[in-house]
C-alpha positions as CSV (number, residue, x, y, z in Angstrom):
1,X,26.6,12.6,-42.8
2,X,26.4,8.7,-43.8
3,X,29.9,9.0,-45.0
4,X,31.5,10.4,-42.2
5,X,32.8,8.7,-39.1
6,X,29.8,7.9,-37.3
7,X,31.2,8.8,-33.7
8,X,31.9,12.5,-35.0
9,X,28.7,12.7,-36.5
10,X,27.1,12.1,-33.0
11,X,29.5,14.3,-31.5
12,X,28.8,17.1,-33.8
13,X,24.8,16.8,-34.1
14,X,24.0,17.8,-31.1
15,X,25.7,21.0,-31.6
16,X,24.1,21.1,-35.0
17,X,20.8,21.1,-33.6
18,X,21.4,23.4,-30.8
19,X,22.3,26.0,-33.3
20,X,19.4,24.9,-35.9
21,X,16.5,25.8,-32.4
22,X,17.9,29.0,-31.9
23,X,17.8,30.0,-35.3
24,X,14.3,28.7,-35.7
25,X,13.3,30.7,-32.1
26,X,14.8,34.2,-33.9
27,X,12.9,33.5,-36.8
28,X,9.7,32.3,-35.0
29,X,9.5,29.4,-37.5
30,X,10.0,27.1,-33.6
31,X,6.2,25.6,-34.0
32,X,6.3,24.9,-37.9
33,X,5.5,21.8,-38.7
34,X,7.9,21.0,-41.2
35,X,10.7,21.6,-38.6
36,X,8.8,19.1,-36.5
37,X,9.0,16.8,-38.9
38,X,12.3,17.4,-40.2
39,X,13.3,17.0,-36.2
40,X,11.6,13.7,-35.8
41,X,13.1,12.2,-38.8
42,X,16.4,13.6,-37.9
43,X,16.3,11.7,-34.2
44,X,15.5,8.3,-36.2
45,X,19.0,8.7,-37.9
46,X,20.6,9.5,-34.9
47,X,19.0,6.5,-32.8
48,X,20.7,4.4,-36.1
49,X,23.5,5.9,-35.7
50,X,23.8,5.6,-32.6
51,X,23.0,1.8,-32.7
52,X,25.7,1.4,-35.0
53,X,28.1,3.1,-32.7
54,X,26.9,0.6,-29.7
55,X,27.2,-2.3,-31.9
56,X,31.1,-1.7,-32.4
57,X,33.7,-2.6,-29.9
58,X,36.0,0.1,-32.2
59,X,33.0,2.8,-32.0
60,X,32.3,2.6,-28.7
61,X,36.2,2.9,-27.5
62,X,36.5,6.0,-29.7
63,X,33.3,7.3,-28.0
64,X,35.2,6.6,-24.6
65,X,38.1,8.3,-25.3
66,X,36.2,11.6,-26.0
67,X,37.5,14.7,-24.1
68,X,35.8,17.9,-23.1
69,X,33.0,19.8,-25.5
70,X,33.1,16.5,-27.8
71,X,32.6,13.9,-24.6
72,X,29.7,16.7,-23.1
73,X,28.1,16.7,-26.3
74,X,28.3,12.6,-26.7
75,X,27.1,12.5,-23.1
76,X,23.5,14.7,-23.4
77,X,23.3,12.9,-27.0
78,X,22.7,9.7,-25.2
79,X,21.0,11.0,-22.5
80,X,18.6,12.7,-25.1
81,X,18.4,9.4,-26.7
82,X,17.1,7.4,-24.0
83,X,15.0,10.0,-22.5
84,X,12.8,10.0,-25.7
85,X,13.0,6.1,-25.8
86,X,14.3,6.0,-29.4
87,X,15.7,2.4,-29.2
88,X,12.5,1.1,-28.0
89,X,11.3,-2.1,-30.2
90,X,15.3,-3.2,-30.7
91,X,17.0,-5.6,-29.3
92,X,15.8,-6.2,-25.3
93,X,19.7,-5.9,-24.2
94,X,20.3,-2.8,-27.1
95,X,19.2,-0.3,-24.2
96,X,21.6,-1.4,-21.5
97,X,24.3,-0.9,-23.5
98,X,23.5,2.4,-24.4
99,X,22.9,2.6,-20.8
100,X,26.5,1.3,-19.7
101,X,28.1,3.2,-22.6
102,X,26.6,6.4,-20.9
103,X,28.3,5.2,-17.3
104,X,31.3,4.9,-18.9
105,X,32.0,7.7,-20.5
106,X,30.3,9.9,-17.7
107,X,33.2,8.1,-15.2
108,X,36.1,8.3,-17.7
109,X,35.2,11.7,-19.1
110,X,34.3,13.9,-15.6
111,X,31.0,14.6,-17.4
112,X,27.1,14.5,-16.6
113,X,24.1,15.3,-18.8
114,X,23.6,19.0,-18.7
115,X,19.6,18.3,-18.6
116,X,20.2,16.4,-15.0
117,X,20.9,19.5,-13.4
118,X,18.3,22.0,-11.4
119,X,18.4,25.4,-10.1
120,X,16.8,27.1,-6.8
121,X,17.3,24.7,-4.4
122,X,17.5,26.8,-1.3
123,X,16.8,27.4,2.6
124,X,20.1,24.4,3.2
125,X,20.7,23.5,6.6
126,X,24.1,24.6,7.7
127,X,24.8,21.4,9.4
128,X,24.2,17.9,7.5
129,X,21.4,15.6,9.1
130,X,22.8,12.0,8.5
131,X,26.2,11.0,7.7
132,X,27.0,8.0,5.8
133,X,29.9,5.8,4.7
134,X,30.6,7.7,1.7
135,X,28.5,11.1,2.3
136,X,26.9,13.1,4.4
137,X,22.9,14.1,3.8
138,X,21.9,18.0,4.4
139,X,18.2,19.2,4.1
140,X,17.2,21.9,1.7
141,X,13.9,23.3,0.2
142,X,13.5,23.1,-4.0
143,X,10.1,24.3,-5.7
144,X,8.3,24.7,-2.4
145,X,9.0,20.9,-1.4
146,X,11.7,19.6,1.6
147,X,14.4,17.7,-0.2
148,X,17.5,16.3,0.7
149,X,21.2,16.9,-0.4
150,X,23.6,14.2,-0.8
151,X,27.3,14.9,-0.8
152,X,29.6,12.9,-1.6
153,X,32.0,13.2,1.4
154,X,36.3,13.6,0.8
155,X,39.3,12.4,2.5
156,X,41.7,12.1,0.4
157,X,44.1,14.1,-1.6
158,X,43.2,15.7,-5.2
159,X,44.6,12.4,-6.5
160,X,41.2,10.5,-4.8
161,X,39.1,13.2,-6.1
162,X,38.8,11.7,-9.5
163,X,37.7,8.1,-8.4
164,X,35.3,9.9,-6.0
165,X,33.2,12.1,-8.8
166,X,33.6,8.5,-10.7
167,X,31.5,7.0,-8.2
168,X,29.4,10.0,-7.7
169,X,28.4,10.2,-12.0
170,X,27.6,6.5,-11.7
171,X,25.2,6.4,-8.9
172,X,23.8,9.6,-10.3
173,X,23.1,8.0,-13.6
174,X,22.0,5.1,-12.5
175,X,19.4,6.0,-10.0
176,X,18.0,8.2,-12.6
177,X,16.4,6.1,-14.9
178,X,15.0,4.5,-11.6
179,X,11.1,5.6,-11.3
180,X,8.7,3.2,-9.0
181,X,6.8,3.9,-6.3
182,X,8.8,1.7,-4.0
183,X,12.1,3.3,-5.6
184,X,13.7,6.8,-3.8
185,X,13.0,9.1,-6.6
186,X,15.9,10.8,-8.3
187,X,15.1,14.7,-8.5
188,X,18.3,16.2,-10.1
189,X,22.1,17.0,-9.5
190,X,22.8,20.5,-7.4
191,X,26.0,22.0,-8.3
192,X,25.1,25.6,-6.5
193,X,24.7,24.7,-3.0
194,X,28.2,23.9,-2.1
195,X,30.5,25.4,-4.8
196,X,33.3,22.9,-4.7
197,X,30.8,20.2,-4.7
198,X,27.9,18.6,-6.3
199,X,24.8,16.9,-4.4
200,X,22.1,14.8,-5.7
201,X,18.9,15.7,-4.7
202,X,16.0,13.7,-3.7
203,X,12.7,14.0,-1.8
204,X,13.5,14.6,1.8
205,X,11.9,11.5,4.1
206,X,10.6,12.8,7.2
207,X,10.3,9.5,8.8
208,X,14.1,8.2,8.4
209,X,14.9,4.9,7.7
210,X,12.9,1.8,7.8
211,X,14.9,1.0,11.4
212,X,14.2,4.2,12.8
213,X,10.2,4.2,11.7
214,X,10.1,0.4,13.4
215,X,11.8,1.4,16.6
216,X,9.5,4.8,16.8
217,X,6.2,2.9,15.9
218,X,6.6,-0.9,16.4
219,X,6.1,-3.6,13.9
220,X,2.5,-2.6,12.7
221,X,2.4,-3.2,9.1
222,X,5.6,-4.1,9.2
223,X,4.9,-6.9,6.6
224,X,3.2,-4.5,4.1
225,X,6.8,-2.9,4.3
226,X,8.6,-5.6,3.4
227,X,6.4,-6.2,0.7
228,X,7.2,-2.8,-0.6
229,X,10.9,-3.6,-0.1
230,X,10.5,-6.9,-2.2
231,X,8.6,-5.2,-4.8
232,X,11.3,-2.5,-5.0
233,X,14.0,-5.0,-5.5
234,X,12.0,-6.8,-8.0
235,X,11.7,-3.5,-10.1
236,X,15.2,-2.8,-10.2
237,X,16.4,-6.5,-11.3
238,X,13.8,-5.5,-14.1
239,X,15.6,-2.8,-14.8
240,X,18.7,-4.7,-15.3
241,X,20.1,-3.1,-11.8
242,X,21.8,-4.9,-8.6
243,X,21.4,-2.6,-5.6
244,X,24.5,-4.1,-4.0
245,X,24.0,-2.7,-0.5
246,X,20.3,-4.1,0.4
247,X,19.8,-3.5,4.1
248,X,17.5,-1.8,6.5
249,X,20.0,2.1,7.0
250,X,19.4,2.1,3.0
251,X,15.6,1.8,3.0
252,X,13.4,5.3,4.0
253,X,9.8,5.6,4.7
254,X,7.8,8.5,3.5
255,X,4.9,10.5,4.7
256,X,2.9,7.9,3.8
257,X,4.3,5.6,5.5
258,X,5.8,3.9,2.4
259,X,9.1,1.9,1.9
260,X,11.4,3.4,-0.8
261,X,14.9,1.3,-1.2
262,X,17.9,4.3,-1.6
263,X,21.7,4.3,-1.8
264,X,22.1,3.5,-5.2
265,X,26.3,4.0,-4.4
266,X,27.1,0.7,-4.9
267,X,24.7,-0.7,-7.5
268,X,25.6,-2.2,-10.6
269,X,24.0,-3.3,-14.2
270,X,23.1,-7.3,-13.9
271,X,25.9,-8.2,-16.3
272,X,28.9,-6.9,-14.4
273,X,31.5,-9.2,-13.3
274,X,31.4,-10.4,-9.9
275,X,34.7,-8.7,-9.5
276,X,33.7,-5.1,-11.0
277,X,31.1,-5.3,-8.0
278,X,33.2,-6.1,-5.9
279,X,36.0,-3.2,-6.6
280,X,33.0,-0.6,-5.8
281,X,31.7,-2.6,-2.4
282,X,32.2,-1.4,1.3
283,X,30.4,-1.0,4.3
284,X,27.9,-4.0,4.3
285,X,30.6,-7.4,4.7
286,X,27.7,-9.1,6.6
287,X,25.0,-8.4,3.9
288,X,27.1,-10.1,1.1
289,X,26.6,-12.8,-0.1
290,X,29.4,-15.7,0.0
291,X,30.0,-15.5,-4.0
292,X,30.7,-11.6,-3.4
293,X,33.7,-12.1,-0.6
294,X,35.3,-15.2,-2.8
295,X,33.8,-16.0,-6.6
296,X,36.6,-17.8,-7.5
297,X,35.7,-20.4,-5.0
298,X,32.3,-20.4,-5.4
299,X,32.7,-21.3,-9.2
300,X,31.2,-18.0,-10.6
301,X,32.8,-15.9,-13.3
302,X,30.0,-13.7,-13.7
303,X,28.1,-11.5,-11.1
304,X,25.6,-14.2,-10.0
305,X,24.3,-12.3,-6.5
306,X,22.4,-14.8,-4.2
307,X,19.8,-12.6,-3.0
308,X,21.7,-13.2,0.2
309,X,21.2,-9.6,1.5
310,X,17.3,-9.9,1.2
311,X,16.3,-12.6,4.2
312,X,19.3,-10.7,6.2
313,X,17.1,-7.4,5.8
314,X,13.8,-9.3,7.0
315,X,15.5,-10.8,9.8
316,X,17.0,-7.5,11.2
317,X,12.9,-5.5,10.4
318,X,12.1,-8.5,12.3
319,X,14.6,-8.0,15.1
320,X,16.3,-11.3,14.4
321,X,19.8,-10.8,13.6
322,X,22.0,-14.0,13.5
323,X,24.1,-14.3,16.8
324,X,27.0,-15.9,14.3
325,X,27.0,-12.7,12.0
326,X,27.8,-10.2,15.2
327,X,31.8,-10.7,15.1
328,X,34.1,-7.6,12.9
329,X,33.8,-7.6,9.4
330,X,37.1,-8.7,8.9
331,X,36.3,-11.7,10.9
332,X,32.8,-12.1,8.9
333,X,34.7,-12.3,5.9
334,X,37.0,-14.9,7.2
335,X,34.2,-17.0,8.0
336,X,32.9,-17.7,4.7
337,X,36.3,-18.4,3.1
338,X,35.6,-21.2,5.6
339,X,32.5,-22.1,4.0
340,X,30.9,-21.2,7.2
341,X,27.3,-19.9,7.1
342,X,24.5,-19.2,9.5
343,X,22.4,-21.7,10.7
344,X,19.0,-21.2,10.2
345,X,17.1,-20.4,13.6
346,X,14.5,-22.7,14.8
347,X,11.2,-20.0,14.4
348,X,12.9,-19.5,11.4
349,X,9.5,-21.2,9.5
350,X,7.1,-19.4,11.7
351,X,8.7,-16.7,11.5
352,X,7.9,-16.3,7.5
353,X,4.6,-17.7,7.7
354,X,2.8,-15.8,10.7
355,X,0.1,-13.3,9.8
């Protein structure tokens, strides 16, 4: 296969192997040891491959203009390929671009991993329990356990469809590789519940959002939470990941009364342009930072994010939302062309240090 164009090669050895197990299953050769073997060295020449591939603007722009079968099986090729952690021990930055690679052909193709996919979610509430800027959020049951059922919500014609199941394969794959304790966990992608649709699916949290549990409980522990929160966010820069739309709606306690961040709509990988992030943003002006509503003027050409969102989200758990930051968005917006920001209030200090 060395000779051969190394984006058909990936293309085709998926299929190769899909046919290879279910030959070995008819024979009942699937627990010999030589065809372990033979599979494990077979994955270390796909993971170099596959390197190669990454490491080539001209590879990775065929691999994006894959259609159909050949883009499906480049799509659960990666996705197999990161699951088992093959480019472990490379280059720190080698996995996020296999990572991006994966976004982008998932968004340009209209194709998801096969293996993020689950059956038997049931018992779905006929009406949906939350609605949100871009979906709506029905509750369901899968293996015995309450989950919830995002969907991504449409307005528009069959020609906004497209940018729509875009947005939905990014966030799905995104969130996916997102596993912390302080992180919403990603269960899997429903496409049986609502036939012209598909829903992630997550573990359903009885106690709503972070808001909703202080206003219900008070601030007990509230500090503990925001601990969580700030651990959370720490995990995902590790990760390489930008939430984008930090605030307190997008942050859901458990039964255990822990803070998980959610929403992963409007995240991005650390290395996109200010104005990529931009082009996905909406529905949080007053939680962006000054460098999000005007880079230009701020001097950045790269997606330098403030942590601006961060002390907002304290300030509204802590019920102290700036007076200045209560006009329209619109009018928000205008404010910090104008270099305009918020003073700092006076308990500002005491506020941060108390308990």
């Amino acid at each position: 296969m060395a000779s051969l164009d190394p984006v058909w090669s990936l293309v085709q050895s998926s299929q190769f192997r899909i046919k290879l197990l279910k030959l070995s299953s008819v024979l009942g050769v699937s627990n010999d040891r030589r065809l372990r073997d033979a599979l494990q060295k077979d994955d270390a020449d796909i993971a170099r491959l596959f390197k190669l591939v990454v490491g080539s603007d001209v590879h990775k722009k065929a691999v994006l203009r894959l259609k159909g079968g050949s883009a499906q099986n480049c799509v659960d090729l990666i996705q197999d390929i990161l699951d088992k952690g093959s480019l472990q021990g490379g280059d720190a930055g080698f996995t996020l671009k296999a990572r991006r690679l994966l976004v982008k052909l998932s968004a340009a193709s209209d194709t998801l991993p096969s293996s993020l996919f689950i059956e038997g979610v049931s018992g779905l509430d006929k009406e949906a329990t939350f609605g949100g800027t871009f979906g709506d959020i029905y509750r369901a049951s899968y293996q015995g356990q309450d989950v919830a059922l995002k969907r991504i919500r449409v307005f528009q014609r069959d020609s906004g469809r497209h940018k729509i199941r875009q947005r939905f394969c990014r966030e799905a794959l995104l969130w996916q590789r997102l596993q912390y304790p302080f992180v919403l966990p990603f269960t899997g992608i429903d496409a049986e519940s609502f036939p012209s649709f598909l829903c992630m699916v997550s573990p359903w949290m009885r106690h709503g959002t972070i808001l909703k549990h202080l206003a219900e409980n008070g601030n007990a522990n509230v500090d503990r939470r925001l601990f969580e929160i700030a651990q959370g966010l720490a995990y995902l820069h590790s990760q390489d990941v930008i939430h984008g739309d930090l605030r307190g709606s997008n942050i859901l306690v458990d039964d255990e009364w822990h803070a998980h961040l959610a929403d992963f709509g409007l995240a991005v990988f650390s290395d996109a342009t200010a104005a990529t992030h931009t082009s996905h943003h909406g529905g949080s002006v007053r939680w962006m930072g000054p460098e999000l509503h005007y880079p230009q003027s701020c001097g950045l050409e790269e997606f330098q994010v403030t942590n601006f969102s961060s002390p907002l989200t304290i300030w509204v758990v802590h019920r102290h939302w700036p007076s200045e930051l209560s006009p329209a968005m619109y009018t928000v917006s205008a404010l910090f062309a104008s270099s305009f920001t918020p003073a700092r209030p006076h308990s500002a200090i005491s506020l941060m240090m108390r308990r």
